[in-house]
N, C-alpha and C positions, 0 to 999 in steps of 0.2 A: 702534534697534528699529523694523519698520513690521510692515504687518499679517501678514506671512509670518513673523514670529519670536517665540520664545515669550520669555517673562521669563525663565525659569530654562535659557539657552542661554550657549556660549563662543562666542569668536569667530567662529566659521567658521558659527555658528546651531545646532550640536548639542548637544540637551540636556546640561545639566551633571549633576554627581554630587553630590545631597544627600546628607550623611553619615549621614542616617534614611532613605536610600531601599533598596528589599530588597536583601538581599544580591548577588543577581542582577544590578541593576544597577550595585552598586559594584564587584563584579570584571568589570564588561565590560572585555575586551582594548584596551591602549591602544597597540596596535602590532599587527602582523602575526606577531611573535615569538611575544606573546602567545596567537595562536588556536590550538587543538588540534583536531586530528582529519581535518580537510582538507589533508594534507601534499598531495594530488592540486594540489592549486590555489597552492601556494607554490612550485612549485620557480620557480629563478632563472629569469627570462623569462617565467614564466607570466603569461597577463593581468590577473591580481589584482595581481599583482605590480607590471606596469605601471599597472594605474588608481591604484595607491597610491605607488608610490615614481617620483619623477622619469626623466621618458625622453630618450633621447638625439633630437635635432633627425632630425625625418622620419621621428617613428614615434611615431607620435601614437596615446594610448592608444583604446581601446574608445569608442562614446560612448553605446554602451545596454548594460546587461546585466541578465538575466533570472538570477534566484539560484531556484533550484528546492532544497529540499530539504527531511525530519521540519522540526517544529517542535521550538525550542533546539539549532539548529545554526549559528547564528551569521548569518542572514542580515543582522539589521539592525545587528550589528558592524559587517559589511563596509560596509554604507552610511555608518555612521559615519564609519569607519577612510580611505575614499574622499573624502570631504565633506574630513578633515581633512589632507588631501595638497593640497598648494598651495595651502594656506588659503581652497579653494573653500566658495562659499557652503552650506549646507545646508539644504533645504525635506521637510516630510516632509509627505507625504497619506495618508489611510486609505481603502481604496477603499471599507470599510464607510460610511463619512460622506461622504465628496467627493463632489461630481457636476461636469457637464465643465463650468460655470461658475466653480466652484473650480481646478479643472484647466487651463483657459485665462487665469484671473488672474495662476497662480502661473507661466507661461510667458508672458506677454506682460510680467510684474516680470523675469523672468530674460534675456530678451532686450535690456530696454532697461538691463539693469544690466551686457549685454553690449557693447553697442555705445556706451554711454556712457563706460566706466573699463575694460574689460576683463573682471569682475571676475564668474569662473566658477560655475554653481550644479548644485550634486548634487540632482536631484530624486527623495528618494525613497518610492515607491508600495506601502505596503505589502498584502499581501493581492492582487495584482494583478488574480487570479482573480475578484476580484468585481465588478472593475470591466464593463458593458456593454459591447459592440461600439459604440457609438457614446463613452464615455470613452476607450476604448482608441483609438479611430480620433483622438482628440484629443489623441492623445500624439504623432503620427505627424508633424506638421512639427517638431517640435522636435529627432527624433531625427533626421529628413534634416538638419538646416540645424544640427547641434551646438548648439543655445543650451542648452539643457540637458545636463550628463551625466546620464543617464536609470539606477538602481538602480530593477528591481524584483525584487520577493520573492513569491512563490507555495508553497502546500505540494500545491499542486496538478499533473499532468502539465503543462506551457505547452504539447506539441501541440494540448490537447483546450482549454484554458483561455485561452491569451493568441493573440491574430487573426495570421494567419498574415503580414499586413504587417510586423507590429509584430516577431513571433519571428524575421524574417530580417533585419531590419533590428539586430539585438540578437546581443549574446555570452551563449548559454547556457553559466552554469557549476551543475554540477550539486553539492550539498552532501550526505555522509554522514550518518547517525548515526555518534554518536562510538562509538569502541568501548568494551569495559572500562576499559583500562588509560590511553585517553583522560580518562573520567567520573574516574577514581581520582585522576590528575594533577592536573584542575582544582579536586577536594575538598580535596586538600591542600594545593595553593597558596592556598584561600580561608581555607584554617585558619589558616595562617601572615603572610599578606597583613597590613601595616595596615590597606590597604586593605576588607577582609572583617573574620575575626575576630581576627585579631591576635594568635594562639596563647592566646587567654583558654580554650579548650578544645581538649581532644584528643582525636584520636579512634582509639578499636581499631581493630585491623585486621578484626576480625570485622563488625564495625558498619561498618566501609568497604563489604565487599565485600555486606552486605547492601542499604548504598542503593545500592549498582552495580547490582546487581539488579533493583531498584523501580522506578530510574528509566529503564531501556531507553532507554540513548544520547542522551538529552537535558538538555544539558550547564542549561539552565534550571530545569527541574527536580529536575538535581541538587543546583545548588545552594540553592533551597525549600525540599526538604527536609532539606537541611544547616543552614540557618538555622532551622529548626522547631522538628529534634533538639537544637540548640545551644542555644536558649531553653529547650526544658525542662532540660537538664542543668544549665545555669546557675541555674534555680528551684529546682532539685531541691539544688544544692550550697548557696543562699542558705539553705532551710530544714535543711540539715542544718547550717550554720554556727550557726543561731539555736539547736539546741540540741545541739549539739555544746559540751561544757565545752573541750576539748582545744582547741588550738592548731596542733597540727602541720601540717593540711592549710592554713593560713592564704597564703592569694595563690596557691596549686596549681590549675593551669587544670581548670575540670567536665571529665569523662571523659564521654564519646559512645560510650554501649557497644551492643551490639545490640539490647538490650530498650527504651533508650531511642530508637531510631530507628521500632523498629515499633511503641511508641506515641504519639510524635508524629506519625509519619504512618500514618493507619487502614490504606492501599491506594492502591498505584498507579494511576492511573489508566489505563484500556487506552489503547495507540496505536493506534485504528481508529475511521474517520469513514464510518458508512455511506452518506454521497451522496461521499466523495472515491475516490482512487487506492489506498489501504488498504483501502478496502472491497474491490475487486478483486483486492488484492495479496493478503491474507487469506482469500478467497473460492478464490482458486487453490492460495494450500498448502494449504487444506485438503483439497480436491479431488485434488490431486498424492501428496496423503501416504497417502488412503484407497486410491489406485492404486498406491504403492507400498507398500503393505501395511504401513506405521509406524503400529499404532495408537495408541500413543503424543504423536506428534503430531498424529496426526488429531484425538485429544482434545482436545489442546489448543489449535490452532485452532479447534474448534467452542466451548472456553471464552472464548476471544475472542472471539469472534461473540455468545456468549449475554451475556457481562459489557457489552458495548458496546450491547444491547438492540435486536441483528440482529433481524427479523422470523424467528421459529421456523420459519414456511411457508416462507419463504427456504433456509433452512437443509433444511428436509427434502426440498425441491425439487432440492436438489442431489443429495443422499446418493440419492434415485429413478435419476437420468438414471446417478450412478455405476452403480448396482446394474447396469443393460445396459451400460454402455458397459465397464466396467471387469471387469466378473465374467459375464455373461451363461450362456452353459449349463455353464459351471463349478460355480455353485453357483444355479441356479436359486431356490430361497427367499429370498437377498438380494433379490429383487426384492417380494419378498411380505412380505417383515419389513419394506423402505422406503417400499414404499405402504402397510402400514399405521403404520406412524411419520409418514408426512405425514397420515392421516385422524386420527390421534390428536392429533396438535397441533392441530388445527384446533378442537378438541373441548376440549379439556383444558386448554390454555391453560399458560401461566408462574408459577410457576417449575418445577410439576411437569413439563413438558414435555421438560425437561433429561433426565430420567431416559429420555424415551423415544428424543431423538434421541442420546443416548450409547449406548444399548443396539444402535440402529442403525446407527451407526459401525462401531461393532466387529464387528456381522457384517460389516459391507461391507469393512474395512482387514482381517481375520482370512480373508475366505474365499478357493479360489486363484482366481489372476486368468488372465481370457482375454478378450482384446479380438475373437477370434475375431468376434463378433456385429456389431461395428461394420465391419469391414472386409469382408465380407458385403456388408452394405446400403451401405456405400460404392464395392461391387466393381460391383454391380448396378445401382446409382444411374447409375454410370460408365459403363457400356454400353447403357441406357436414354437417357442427355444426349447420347451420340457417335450416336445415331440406329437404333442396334440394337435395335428392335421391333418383329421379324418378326410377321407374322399368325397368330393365334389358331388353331392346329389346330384342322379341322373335327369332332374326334369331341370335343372338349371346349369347342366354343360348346354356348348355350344352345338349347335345343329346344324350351321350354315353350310358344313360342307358336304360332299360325297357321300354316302354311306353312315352318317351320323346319325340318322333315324333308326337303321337297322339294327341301331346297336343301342337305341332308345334314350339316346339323349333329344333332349328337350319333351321327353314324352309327359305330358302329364301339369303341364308348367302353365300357369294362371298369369294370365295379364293384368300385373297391378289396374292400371287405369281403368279396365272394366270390374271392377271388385267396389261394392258399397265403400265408402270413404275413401277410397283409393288403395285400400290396403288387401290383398287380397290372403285367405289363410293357409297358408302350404310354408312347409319348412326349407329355411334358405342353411341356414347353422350346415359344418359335415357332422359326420355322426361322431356320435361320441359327447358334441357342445350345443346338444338341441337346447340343454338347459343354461348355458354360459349368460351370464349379466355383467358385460364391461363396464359398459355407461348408466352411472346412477347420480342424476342430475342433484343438484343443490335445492335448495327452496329459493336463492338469490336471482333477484333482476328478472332476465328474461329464461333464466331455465327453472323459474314457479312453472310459469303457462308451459314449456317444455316437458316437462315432470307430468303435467296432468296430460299433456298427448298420448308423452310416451306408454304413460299407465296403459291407455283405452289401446292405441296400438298393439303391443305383447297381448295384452285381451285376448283382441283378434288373431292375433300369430298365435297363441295356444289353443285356441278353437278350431284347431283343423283337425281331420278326422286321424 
């Protein structure tokens, strides 16, 4: 043991498995066979494959890789699982705690343990995202010159997070959530496991599919609160044994029924970090779903948002920018219901504020949608930046001042309000876009009746002499 190895480590320096340690970590995967949910990263040749099971001579595994994926998807198995393939050494750093003094110890140990006996070391970084541009730049001779095989793990994007020396030098593999029938598999192998619990309890299928549910693809989580539920049902059967007269149920594994799952665990905890990549990723369905008019889901992204304790003004700031981008003269009020749902949170505060941006949702995902509005000011933007901004017709400059008549501005220039229908016919366009057509209304909601104004209006605007 030196300074880089803990006490409670096997061979290779990976922590070992106390028989009191959570469940969690006594069914960590003791193989490759073992891991679920990532079949993406197993197939035969894949480079998981290679850093873990022996390679053929001149094909020399990875010697960095960046593990990107949810948390409890197996990132620091794989480090494990890696460390113990060729009996390489294992060093583990938290980017929360290291600093690049740490960082450069535990790589100037791994080098001279290279060049002295051979004798390889898996350095793995957990959290990588939090390391500095200048820890991470202290990663960057080890990874050219192989002294270390470099595992790092992130739940973060690595474009945005890990230095762009470092990400090309590095095998990104990317980690799922597991799916259902993933989380289901790993519940019942920890039920039956010695390992785990040992069949001392069993579990309905009802109360399965309920912690599938809770736990959203986190295969860590699922098993916490399978241990949770497993302690109370085990209390729960000691005290019915103490007054139970009967015998019959005597050695018969606790039952894990539904009721018993949803009260040892209160609530799941949401999957949303609002400074990471799910705040983004959440930010966009919900944004996507009020556009495609599933209010359903829009609600329930914005329950996400409000449970994870998203800023409201955030949140009503979005449903604003929908109301024009997404609805514009379609249903015109969505813009008046979502500016006032952002003045009301502002005001109102939490938790009653739920009430108000739900109520605003739902006009916004319920009303018809026309992007008409955006593509508009996107059309005009666009020939305004290509240089098309011909000169201001002189009957519609300004005249107010000095000398502005003599030079014939305003000359010639028709008073809407006194013109039949209000519209009077003289051209406003500069030149060059007398012909330009930005706004071409929908047939939806209130831009039908819009569509047939605008017809008769342009009518009149081209009937001028």
């Amino acid at each position: 043991m030196d300074l880089f190895e803990a006490a409670s480590t096997d061979e290779a320096g990976v922590p070992g498995v106390d028989p009191a340690a959570p469940l969690a970590v006594r069914m960590r995967p003791a193989s490759l066979e073992e891991v679920v949910g990532q079949g993406h990263l197993l197939r035969a040749g894949a480079p998981l494959r290679r850093l873990v099971e022996p390679t053929r001579a001149g094909s020399p595994p990875p010697s960095s890789v960046v593990l990107w994926g949810p948390p409890g998807t197996g990132k620091t198995t794989i480090a494990y699982l890696i460390a113990r393939a060729g009996g390489r050494r294992f060093v583990e750093l938290s980017a929360v705690t290291a600093g690049v003094k740490d960082v450069r110890m535990v790589i100037e140990d791994a080098r001279r343990r290279l060049a002295g006996g051979g004798e390889e070391t898996v350095l793995f970084v957990d959290e990588v995202h939090r390391f500095s541009k200048t820890q991470q730049d202290a990663l960057l001779p080890s990874v050219e010159n192989r002294w270390v095989t470099l595992v790092a793990a992130t739940t973060e994007n690595p474009s945005f997070s890990v230095i762009s020396p470092l990400l090309s030098r590095s095998l990104l593999l990317t980690l799922h959530s597991l799916e259902p029938e993933d989380v289901a598999d790993l519940v019942r192998r920890a039920v039956a496991d010695e390992r785990g619990l040992g069949g001392t309890v069993e579990l309905s299928e009802e109360a399965l599919e309920q912690l599938v549910r809770l736990v959203g693809g986190d295969a860590r989580k699922a098993l916490t609160v399978l241990e949770a539920a497993a302690a109370t049902a085990l209390e729960e059967q000691a005290d019915d044994d103490e007054t139970d007269q009967g015998e019959d149920d005597a050695g018969a594994p606790a039952v894990i029924t539904i009721d018993v799952v949803e009260r040892a665990v209160d609530v799941a905890a949401v999957r949303y970090d609002r400074d990471g990549d799910q705040h983004y990723d959440v930010a966009s369905a919900f944004i996507k779903s009020m556009r495609g008019s599933d209010v359903d889901a829009a609600l329930h992204y914005l329950a996400r948002m409000i449970a994870a304790g998203e800023d409201p003004r955030f949140i009503a700031r979005r449903i604003v920018i929908a109301a024009s981008e997404e609805i514009g003269m379609a249903d015109p009020t969505a813009l008046q219901t979502a500016v006032a749902a952002h003045q009301a949170v502002s005001f109102i505060g939490m938790p009653e504020s739920q009430l108000i941006l739900a109520q605003a949702v739902i006009h916004v995902a319920t009303a018809p949608k026309s992007n008409a509005t955006t593509l508009a000011i996107a059309a005009a933007l666009g020939d305004v930046r290509s240089g098309k901004a011909g000169a201001v017709p002189f009957h519609l400059r300004d005249a107010h001042y000095a000398g502005a008549k003599d030079l014939g501005h305003g000359k010639g220039y028709q008073y809407a309000h006194d013109a039949p229908h209000g519209v009077a016919p003289q051209r406003y366009a500069p030149e060059g876009l007398e012909d330009a057509r930005y706004y071409a209304p929908t047939d939806r909601g209130n831009e039908r009746a819009v569509a047939a104004r605008l017809e008769r209006i342009r009518e009149i605007l081209d009937s001028q002499p």
